[in-house]
C-alpha positions in Angstrom: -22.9 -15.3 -6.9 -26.6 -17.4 -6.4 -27.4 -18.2 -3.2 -27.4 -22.0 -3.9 -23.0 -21.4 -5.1 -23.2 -18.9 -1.2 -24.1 -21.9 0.3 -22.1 -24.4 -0.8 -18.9 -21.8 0.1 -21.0 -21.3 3.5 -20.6 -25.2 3.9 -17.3 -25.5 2.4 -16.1 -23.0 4.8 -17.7 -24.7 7.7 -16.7 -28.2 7.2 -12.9 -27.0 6.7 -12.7 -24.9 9.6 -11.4 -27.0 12.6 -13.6 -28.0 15.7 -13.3 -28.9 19.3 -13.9 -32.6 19.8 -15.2 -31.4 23.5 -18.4 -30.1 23.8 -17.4 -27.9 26.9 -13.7 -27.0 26.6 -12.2 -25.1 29.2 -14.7 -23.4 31.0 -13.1 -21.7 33.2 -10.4 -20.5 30.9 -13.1 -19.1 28.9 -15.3 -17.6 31.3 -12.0 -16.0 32.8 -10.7 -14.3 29.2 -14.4 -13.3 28.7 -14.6 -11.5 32.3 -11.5 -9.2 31.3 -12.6 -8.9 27.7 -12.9 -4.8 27.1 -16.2 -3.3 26.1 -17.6 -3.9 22.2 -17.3 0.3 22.7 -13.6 0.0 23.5 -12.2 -2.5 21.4 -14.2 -0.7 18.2 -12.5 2.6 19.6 -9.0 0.7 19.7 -9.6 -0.7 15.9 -10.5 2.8 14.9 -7.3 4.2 16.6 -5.4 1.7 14.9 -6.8 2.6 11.3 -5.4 6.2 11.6 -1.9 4.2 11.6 -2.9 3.0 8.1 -1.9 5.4 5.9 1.4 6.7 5.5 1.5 10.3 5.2 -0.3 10.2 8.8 2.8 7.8 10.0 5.3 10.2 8.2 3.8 13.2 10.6 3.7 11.2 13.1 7.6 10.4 12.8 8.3 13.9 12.3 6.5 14.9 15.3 8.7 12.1 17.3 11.8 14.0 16.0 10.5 17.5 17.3 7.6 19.9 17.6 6.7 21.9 14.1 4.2 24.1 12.7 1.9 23.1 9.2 4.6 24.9 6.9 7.8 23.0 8.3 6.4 19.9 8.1 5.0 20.4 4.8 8.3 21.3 3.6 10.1 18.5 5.0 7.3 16.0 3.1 7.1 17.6 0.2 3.3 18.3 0.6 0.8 21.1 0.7 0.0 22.6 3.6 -3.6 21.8 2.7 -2.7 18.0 2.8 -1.0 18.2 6.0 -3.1 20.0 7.9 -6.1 17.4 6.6 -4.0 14.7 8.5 -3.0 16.7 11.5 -6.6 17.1 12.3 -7.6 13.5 12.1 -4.3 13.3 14.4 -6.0 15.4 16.2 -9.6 14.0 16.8 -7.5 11.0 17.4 -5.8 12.3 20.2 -2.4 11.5 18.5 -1.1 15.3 18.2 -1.4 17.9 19.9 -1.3 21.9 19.4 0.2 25.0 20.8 -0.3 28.4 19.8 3.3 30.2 19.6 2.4 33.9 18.5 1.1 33.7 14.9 2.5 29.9 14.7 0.6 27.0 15.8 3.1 24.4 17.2 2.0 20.3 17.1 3.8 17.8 18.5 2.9 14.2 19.8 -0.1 13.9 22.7 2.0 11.9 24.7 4.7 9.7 25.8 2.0 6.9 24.6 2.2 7.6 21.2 5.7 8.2 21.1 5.8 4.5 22.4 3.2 2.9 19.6 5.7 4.4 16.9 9.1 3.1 18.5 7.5 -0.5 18.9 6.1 -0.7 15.5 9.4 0.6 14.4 11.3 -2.1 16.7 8.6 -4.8 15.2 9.3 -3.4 11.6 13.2 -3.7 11.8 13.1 -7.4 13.5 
């Protein structure tokens, strides 16, 4: 695309999108939202947790996990994976503080961080199933 066809879409774009007729609208409305607005910091962390709910096989672990605690091989059975491929997502679970680990002799034992996560899953699957 040339730069003169950018800049028609550019205008395009701009004339479509709808304006406020006022030149200050709701002041204090905005100034209030904008006081409790997180951190650019938090909300990139927040998009970034959401992405790991993106792909499936991490959501399929995930559901597991909400069932009961399992080590690498039971859940790879139950998925019909490799271990390889499961373990990949566990530790992005991991470094996303989604799943967490216990050591049960030889066995290492995940199951879900918290009762937070156990909540994201059963409200997406509430939303899902409206």
């Amino acid at each position: 695309m040339n730069n003169d066809s950018y800049d028609e879409v550019i205008k395009l774009t701009e004339a479509e999108s709808p304006r406020c007729d006022y030149l200050h609208a709701h002041d204090e409305l905005v100034e209030a939202v904008n006081e409790r607005m997180p951190d650019e910091e938090i909300l990139y962390d927040l998009a970034e947790l959401y992405k790991v709910f993106g792909d499936s096989t991490r959501i399929k672990i995930l559901y597991v996990l909400l069932e009961s605690e399992m080590c690498v091989c039971d859940i790879a059975q139950l998925l019909n994976m490799s271990q390889s491929a499961i373990s990949h997502q566990l530790r992005v679970l991991k470094q996303s503080k989604l799943v967490k680990y216990r050591r049960d002799g030889k066995a290492v034992m995940y199951s879900l961080a918290d009762e937070h996560v156990k909540t994201i899953i059963n409200q997406g699957m509430e939303h899902v199933e409206e």
